[in-house]
KOLMIKE-710239 format. One line per 4 residues: number of its first residue (from 1); for each residue x, y negated, z of C-alpha. Coordinates in Angstrom, 2 decimals, decimal comma. Each point is the difference from the previous one (the first is absolute). Layout:
BEGIN
NUM	X/Y/Z  ... $
***
This chain:
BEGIN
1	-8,01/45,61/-29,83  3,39/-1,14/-0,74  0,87/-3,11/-0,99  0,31/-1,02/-3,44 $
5	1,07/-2,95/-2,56  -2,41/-1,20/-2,55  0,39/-2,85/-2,53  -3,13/-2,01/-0,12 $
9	-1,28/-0,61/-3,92  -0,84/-3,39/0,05  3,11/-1,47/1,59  2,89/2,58/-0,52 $
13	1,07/-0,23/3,99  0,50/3,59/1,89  -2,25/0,48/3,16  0,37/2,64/3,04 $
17	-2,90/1,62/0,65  -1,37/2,86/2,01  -0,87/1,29/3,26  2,69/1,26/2,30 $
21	-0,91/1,47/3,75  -3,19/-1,91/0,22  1,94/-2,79/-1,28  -1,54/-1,53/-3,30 $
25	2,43/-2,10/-2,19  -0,59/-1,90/-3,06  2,50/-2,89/-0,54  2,37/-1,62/-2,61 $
29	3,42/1,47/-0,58  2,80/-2,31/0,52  1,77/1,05/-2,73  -1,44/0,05/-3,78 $
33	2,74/2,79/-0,52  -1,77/3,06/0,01  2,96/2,28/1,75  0,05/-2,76/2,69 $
37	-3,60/0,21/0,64  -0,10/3,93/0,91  2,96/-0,61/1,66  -1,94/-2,45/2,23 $
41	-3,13/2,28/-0,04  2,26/2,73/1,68  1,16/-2,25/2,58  -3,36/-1,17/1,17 $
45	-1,48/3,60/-0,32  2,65/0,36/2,14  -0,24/-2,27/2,96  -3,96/0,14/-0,10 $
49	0,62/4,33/0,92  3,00/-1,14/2,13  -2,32/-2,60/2,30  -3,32/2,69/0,05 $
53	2,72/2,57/1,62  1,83/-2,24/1,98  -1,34/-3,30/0,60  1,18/-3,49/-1,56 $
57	3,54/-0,18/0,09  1,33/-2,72/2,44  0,24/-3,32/-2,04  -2,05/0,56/-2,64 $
61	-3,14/-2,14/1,02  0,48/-3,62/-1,48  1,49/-2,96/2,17  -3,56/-1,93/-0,51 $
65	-1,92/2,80/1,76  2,28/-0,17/2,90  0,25/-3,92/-0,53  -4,03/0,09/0,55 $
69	0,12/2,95/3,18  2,74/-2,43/1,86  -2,84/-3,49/-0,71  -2,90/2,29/1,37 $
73	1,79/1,66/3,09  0,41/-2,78/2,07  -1,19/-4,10/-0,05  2,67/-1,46/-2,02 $
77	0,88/-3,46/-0,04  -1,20/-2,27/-3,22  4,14/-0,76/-0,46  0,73/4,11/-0,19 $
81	-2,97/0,25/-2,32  0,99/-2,18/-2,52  3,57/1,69/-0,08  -1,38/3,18/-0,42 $
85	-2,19/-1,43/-3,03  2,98/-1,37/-1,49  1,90/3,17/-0,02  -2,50/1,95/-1,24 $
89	-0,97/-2,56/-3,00  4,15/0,31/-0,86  0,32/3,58/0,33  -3,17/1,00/-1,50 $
93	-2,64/2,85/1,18  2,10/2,90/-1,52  3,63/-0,03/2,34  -0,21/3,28/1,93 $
97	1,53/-0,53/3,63  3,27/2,18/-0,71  0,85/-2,79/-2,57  0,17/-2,26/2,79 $
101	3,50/-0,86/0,95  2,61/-2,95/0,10  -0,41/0,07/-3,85  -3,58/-1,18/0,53 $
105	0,85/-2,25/2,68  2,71/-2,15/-2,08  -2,17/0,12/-3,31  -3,47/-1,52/1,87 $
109	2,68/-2,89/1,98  0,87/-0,81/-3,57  -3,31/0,20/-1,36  -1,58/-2,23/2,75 $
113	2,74/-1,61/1,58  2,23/-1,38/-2,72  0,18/-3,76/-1,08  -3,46/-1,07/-2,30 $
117	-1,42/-2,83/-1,00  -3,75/-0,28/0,76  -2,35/-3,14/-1,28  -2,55/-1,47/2,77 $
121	-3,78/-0,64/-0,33  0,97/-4,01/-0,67  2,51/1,23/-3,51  3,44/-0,34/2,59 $
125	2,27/2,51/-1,22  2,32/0,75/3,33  2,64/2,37/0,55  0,05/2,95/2,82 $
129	3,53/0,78/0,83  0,73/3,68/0,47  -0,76/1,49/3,67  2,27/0,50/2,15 $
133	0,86/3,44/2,27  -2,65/-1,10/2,79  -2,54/-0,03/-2,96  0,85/2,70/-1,39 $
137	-0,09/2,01/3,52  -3,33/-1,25/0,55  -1,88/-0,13/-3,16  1,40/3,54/-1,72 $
141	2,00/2,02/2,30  -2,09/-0,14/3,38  -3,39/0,77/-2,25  1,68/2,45/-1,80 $
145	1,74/2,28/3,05  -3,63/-0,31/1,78  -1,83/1,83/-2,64  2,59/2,35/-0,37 $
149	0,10/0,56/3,54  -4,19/0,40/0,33  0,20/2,66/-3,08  2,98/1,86/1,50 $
153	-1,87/0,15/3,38  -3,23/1,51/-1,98  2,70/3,01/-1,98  -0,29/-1,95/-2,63 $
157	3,59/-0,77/-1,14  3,55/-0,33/1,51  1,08/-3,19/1,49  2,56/-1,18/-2,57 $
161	2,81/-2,50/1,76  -0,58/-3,41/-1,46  2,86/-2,60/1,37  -0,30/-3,35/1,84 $
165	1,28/-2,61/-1,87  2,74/-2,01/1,81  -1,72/-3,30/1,10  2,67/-2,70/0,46 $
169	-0,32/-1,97/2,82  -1,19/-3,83/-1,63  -0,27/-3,05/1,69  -3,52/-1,02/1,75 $
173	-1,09/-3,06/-1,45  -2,24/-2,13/2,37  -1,12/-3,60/0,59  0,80/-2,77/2,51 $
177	-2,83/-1,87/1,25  0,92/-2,98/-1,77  0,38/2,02/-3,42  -3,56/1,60/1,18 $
181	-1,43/-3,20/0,06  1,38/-1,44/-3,17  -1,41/3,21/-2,29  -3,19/-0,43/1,61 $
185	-0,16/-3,89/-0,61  0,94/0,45/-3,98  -2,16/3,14/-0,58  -3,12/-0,03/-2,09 $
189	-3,04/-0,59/2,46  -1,77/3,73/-0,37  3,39/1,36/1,11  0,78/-2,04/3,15 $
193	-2,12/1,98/2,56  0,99/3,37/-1,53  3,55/-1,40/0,12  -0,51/-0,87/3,43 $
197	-1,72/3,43/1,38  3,01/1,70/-1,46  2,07/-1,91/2,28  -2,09/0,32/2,98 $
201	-1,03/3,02/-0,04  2,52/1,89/-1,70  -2,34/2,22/-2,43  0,83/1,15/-2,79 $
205	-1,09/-1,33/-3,35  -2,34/2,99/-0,61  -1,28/-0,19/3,39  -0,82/-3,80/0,03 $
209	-1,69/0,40/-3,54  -2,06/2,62/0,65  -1,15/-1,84/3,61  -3,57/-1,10/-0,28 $
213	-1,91/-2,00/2,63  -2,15/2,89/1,40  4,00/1,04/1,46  0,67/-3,35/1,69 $
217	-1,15/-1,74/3,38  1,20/-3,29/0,14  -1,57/-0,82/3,42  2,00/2,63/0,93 $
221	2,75/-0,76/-1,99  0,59/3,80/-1,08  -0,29/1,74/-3,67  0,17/3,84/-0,71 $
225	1,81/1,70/-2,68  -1,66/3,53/-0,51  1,81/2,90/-0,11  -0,08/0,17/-3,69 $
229	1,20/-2,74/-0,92  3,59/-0,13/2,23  3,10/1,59/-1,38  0,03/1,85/3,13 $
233	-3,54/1,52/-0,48  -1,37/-1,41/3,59  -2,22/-2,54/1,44  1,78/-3,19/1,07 $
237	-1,98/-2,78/1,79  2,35/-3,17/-1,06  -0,10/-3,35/2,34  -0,37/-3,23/-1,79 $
241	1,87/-3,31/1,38  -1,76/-2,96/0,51  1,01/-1,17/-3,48  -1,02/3,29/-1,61 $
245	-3,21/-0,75/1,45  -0,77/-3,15/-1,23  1,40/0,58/-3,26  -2,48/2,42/-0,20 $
249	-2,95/-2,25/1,59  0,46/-1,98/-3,55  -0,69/2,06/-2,29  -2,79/0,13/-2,12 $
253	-1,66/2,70/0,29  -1,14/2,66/2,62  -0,49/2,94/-1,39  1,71/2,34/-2,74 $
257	3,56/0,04/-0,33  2,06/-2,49/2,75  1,93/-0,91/-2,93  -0,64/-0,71/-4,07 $
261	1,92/-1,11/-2,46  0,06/-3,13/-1,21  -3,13/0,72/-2,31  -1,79/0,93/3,11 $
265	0,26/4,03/-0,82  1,27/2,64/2,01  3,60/0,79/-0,53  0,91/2,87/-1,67 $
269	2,24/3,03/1,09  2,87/-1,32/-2,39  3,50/0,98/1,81  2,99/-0,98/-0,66 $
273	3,10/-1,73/0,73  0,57/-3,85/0,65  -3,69/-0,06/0,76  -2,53/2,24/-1,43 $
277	-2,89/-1,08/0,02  0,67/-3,79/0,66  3,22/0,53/-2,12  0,07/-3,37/-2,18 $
281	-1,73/-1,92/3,00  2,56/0,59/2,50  3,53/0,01/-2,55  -1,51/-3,94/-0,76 $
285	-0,23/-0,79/3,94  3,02/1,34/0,31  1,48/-2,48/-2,09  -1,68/-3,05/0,91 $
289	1,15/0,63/3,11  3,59/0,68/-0,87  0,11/3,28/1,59  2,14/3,24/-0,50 $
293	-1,82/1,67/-3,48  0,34/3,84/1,40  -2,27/-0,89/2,38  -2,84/2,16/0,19 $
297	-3,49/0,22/1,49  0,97/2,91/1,86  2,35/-2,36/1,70  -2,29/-1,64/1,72 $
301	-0,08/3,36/2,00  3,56/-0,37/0,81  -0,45/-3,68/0,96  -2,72/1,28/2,34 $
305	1,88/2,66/1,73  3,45/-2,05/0,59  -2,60/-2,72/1,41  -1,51/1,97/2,47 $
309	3,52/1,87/1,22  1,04/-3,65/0,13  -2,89/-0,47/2,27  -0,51/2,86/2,02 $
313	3,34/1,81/-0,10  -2,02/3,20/0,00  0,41/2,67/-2,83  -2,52/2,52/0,94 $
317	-2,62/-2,61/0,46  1,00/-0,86/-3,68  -0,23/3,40/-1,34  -3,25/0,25/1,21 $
321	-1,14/-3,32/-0,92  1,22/0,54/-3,53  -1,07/3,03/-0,24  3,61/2,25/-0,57 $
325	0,44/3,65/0,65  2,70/-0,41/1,94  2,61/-2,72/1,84  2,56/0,85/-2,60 $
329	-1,77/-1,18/-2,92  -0,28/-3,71/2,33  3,96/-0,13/1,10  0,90/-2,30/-2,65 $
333	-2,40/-2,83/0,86  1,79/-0,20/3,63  2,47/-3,07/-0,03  -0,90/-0,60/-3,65 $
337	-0,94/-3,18/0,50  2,19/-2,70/1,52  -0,67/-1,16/3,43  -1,47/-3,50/0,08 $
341	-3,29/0,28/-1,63  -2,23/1,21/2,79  -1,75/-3,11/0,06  -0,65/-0,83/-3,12 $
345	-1,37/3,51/-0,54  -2,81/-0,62/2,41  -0,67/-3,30/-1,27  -0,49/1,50/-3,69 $
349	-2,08/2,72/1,42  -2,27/-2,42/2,41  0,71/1,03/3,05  1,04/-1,86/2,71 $
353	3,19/-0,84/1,31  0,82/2,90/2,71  -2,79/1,96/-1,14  -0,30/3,82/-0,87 $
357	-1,43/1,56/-3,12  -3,02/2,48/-0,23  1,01/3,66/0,10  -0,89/1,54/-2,97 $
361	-0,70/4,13/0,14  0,40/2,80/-2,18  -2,51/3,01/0,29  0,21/3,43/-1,18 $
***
């Protein structure tokens, strides 16, 4: 039967109700205006006949049931995961996929992306600056032109064109070893070996916290990253230095997490910028040890990289090491650091003078 508007006696508001090609309806009216109501009525009587005849119309399933198709088509990394989940919580489960354009894009980077205030665990209020374009790229647009992309692929929708952002070219921050060893001398004691694994290994901070001792070998001086825990979504087998090592060797514990806070707990998945999850830890060592404040953890990445070029002279062995998609992405870390410091690299990482570091390999 057709569709029709009814107001309901004990609370006034209209409901649609009825049964339409097989279709049976019975929900609130989003208007309380009567006319409006059959109006609506109409138009869902409407596209319920219009889909039975000729299928759903491109677009009209919701961005969340696509959203959920793209997480269960393929292994996805925990990093893409999270993005996706913090999409979906800002856009809600009712966005149909031809809503989904540049519009979208611009309203979730200010939703999620724009400058906050956020209070830790300890009562710290601290302040995250607004992301940046690489952010941005990463966090809403890459996520966003993926699902797209999977539901387009399935007939689902078009693929609407959602831009790049621009992404200036900044400067890449690193340390000397001298600077290395001065923030690692002034840091708070639960943060020196994770300081120092950062450095030597060049993982990043959600790869070293989510590390746990079942993943390392330090006879063999090796530690995996699994392939869902890397940016890149693949297995890398990282080498540790001598120094690494041993910094290891004292820790406390052997099993669990490699590395806990400083109330002996697991870290939690907390990113940010200027340090994340060891924000307020690493902006103090930073100045006890007089050292440029922009300074990130992720720097210690860069301070890895422009060691090892300094070192090896060898950018596809550092793409690989680091685990990059491509030499490109590693160009910038060639001459970055001044010439001079060879040495006192390998003294800071352990090894000895004239000696070569462990490969380190990347597998599919």
């Amino acid at each position: 039967m057709p569709l029709t508007v009814i107001r309901r006696k004990s609370t006034g508001a209209l409901t649609i109700s009825g049964t339409v090609a097989g279709t049976r309806v019975r929900r609130r009216a989003q208007s309380d205006d009567l006319k409006l109501a059959i109006e609506e009525a109409a138009a869902l009587e409407a596209e319920i006949l219009r889909t039975a005849w000729h299928g759903q119309r491109r677009g009209s399933r919701t961005f969340a049931t696509a959203a959920l198709s793209y997480l269960e088509a393929a292994p996805r990394s925990e990093h893409t995961k999270a993005y996706v989940r913090r999409i979906l919580e800002a856009l809600g489960p009712k966005v149909r996929l031809d809503q989904v354009d540049q519009d979208i894009a611009t309203r979730l980077r200010r939703l999620l992306l724009s400058e906050r205030e956020i209070t830790l665990p300890s009562g710290v209020k601290v302040r995250i600056p607004a992301a940046g374009p690489a952010t941005y790229l990463r966090q809403v647009v890459t996520p966003l032109r993926a699902i797209i992309r999977h539901a387009a692929e399935r007939g689902w929708c078009d693929n609407p064109l959602i831009a790049t952002p621009k992404t200036p070219g900044g400067r890449t921050r690193y340390l000397l070893p001298a600077e290395a060893e001065r923030l690692i001398a002034v840091a708070s004691p639960h943060l020196r070996p994770l300081i120092t694994f950062l450095i030597g290994t060049g993982a990043r901070m959600a790869e070293a916290i989510y590390l746990d001792w079942r993943d390392v070998d330090l006879t063999g001086a090796r530690a995996i990253f699994w392939a869902d825990r890397t940016k890149a979504g693949k297995r890398r087998n990282a080498a540790l230095p001598p120094r690494v090592v041993n910094a290891l060797a004292n820790l406390p514990h052997r099993e669990g997490p490699l590395f806990l806070s400083d109330k002996r707990r697991p870290y939690a998945d907390r990113r940010g910028a200027y340090g994340g999850q060891i924000k307020t830890g690493w902006r103090l060592a930073l100045d006890r040890a007089g050292l440029d404040p922009e300074l990130t953890p992720h720097d210690c990445r860069h301070t890895w990289a422009s060691w090892d070029y300094a070192l090896h002279k060898d950018l596809l062995r550092l793409k690989i090491e680091g685990g990059w998609s491509s030499v490109a992405l590693v160009e910038r870390y060639a001459h970055l650091l001044p010439t001079g410091h060879e040495e006192a690299i390998r003294q800071f990482l352990g090894h000895q003078a004239g000696t070569a570091a462990v490969t380190s390999t990347t597998s599919a």
